[in-house]
N, C-alpha and C positions, 0 to 999 in steps of 0.2 A: 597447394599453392604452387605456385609455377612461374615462369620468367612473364610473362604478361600483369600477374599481380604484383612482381612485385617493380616492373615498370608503372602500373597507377600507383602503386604508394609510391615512388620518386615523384612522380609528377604532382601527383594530388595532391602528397602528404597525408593520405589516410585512403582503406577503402576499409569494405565489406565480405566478411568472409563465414561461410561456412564449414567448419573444420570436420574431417572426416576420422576416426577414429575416436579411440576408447581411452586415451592418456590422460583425457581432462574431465573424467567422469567423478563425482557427478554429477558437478558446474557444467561443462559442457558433453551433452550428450550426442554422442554419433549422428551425424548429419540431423540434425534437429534444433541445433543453437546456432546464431549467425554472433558473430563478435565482432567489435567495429576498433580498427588497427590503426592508429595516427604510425607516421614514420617519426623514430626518434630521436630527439634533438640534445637531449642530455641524456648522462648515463642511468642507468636503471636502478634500483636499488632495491633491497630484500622485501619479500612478498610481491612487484609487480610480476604481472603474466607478460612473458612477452614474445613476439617471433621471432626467428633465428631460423639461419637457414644450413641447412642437414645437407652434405654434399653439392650437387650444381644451383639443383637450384628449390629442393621438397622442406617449403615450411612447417616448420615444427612451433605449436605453441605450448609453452610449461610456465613453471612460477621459478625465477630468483630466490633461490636459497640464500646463497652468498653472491655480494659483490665487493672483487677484486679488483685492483690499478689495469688490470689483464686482463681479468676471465671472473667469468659467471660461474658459478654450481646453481645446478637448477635442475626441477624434478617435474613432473607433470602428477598431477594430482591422485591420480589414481595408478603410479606409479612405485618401486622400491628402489630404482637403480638410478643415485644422482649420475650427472651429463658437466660434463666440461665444456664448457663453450668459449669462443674465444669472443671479444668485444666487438671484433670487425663482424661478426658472425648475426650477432644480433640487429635485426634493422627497423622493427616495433614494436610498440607496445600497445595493447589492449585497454581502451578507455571504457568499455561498454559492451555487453554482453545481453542478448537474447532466448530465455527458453520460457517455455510453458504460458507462452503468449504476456510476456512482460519484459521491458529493457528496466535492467537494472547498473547504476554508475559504479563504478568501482572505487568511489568514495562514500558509497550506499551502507549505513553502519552495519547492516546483515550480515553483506559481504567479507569488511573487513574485518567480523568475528569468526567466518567461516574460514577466511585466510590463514589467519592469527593462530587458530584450531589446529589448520590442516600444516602448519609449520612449522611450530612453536612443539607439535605432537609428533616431528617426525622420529624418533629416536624410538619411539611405540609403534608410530604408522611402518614404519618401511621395515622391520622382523613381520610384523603381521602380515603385510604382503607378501613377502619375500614364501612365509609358508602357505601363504596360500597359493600364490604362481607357482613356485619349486614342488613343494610336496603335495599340494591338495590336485591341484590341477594335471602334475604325473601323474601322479597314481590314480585320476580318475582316467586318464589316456591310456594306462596297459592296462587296467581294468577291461575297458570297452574294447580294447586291441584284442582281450585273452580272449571274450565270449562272443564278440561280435565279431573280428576279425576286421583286417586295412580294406579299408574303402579304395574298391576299384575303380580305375582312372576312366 
């Protein structure tokens, strides 16, 4: 997302977006799920997904862990490392989501047992990530570092 999106969501009050990464797996999958983004009028509160924007201007979509008078704690679904976000920071939130050729609402009862799951679970979710980014995913790197050796540029 970039200053162009998110001047249509000022203007429009919503667009459409494709998000590119692996944070929001396995609700949204890498360039294959399009999410449709109202800009937001009231504060957010735990479990929605919302955008927020990361430095000038690269949107980031995760879900509200906690909200505060201040600040957000919020994680991206296929993520271990909660994010502090400040309230100015946040500018939508995700009403509706697209993948595997279906829009599903995010008051769709699937979803919010998937939410409820992947939140309510974090305290299990994010050690098990944690070893599997930290330890699985090193030690599969000097692995392939020791016998294959560093890919030349």
């Amino acid at each position: 997302m970039g200053k162009a999106q998110l001047e249509m969501l000022e203007k429009n009050g919503f667009y459409l977006s494709v998000p590119k990464g692996i944070s929001m797996k396995p609700m949204i999958p890498n360039k294959e799920g399009i999410v449709e983004i109202h800009k937001l009028t009231k504060p957010a509160k735990r479990y929605d997904l919302v955008m927020y924007v990361r430095g000038e201007e690269q949107g980031v979509i995760h879900r509200v862990v906690h909200a505060y008078p201040d600040h957000y704690i919020i994680i991206g679904d296929n993520c271990w490392r909660l994010e502090y976000v400040k309230k100015e920071q946040v500018k939508g939130i995700v009403t509706r989501f697209y993948r595997k050729g279906k829009w599903y609402d995010v008051d769709n009862k699937l979803y919010k047992l998937y939410v409820h799951i992947w939140i309510d679970l974090l305290f299990i979710k994010r050690p098990l990530f944690f070893v599997r980014d930290r330890v699985f995913k090193r030690g599969l790197s000097k692995i392939k570092r020791t016998f294959f050796g560093r890919k030349k540029a």
